[in-house]
N, C-alpha and C positions, 0 to 999 in steps of 0.2 A: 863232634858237634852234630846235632841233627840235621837232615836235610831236606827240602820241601818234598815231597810225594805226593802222587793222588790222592784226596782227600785230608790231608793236612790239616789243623787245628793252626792256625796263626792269629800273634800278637807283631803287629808293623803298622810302621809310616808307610804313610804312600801319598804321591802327589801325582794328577796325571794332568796336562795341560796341551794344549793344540797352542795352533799360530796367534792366537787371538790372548793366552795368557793358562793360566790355571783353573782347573774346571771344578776340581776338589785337591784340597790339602792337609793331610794331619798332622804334618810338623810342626806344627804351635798349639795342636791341641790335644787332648788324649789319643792312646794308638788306637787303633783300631783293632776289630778281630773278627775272624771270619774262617770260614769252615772253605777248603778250595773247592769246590765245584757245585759250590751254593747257589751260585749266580749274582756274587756282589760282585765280582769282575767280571769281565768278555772271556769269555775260554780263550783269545790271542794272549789278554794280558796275561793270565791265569798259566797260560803255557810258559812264558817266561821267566815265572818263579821256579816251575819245576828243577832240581838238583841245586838250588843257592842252598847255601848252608845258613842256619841262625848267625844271628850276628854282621851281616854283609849289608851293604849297603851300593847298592848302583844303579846307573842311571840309562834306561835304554831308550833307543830312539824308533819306533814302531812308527813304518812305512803307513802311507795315507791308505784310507781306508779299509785297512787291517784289521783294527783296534777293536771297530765299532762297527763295520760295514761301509760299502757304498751307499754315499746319499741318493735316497730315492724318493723322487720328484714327487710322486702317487702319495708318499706319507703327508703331503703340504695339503689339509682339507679345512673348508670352511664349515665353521657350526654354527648355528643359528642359538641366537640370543634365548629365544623361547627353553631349547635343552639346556642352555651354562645355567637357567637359573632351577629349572628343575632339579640338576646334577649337583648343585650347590648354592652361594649365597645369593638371590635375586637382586641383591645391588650392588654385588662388586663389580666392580671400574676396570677393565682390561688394558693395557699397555703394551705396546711393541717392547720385548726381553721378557716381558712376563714369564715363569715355568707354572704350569697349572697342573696340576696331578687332576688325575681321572678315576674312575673307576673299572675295576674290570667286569664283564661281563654275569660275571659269576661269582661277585660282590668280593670276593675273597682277597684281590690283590688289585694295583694300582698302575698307573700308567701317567707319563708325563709329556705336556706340550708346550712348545714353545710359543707365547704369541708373537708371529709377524707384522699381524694388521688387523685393525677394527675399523669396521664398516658405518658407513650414515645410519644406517638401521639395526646398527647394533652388534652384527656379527662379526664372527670373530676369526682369522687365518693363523690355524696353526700347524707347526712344523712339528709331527711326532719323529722325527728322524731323533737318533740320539745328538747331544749337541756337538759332539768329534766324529760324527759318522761323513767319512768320504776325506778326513784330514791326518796330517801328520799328528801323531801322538808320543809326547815325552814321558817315561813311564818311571817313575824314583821311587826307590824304596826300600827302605831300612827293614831287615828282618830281625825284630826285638825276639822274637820266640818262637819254637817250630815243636807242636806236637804230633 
């Protein structure tokens, strides 16, 4: 049977979930696939797959803030109404749980925020920490295929 290696070509389930419940899950829906050291997982979790064989299926329990990092406070920044509508739709409605993707600086790639909290004047408190960063993480996962 094949076995994970650096750089691996995989077909797998994977659910990863903190205290709060599941963050993502592909067991009810198509597997996923992903190249390892892509950057669709944390190099922690990504370290965990290394030596499972195709076919194995287990479920690890990754120490608080391992996963994702320690949460850091500095990531928690407020933006002004004026940029969300420059950066995107000039009349969406912000919410506490909201995830709002970003852009990156150098248009290429993206980034995501949490909303915390909206302001009388519009602005908006969000948390760029990942959302399991600084928590316990349950990491499951089916290896359907290892090339």
């Amino acid at each position: 049977m094949p076995i994970v290696e650096p750089g691996s070509f995989l077909t797998l389930h994977y659910r990863l979930a903190g205290p709060q419940g599941d963050i993502i899950n592909t067991f009810h829906e198509k597997p996923a696939t992903l190249s390892l050291g892509s950057g669709t997982l944390s190099p922690a979790v990504e370290q965990r797959l290394l030596g499972l064989a195709e076919g194995m299926r287990v479920v690890m329990e990754i120490p608080a803030g391992e996963a994702f990092g320690e949460h850091i406070a500095d990531m928690r920044q407020w933006v002004a109404r004026k940029l969300l509508s420059e950066l995107g739709d000039p009349s969406e409605q912000y919410a506490a749980g909201d995830v709002v993707q970003f852009p990156t600086p150098d248009g290429l790639g993206s980034y995501a925020g949490t909303v915390l909290e909206v302001n009388a004047e519009g602005g908006v408190l969000f948390d760029f920490n990942h959302p399991l960063a600084g928590q316990p993480v349950t990491f499951e996962v089916e290896l359907i295929g290892v090339l």
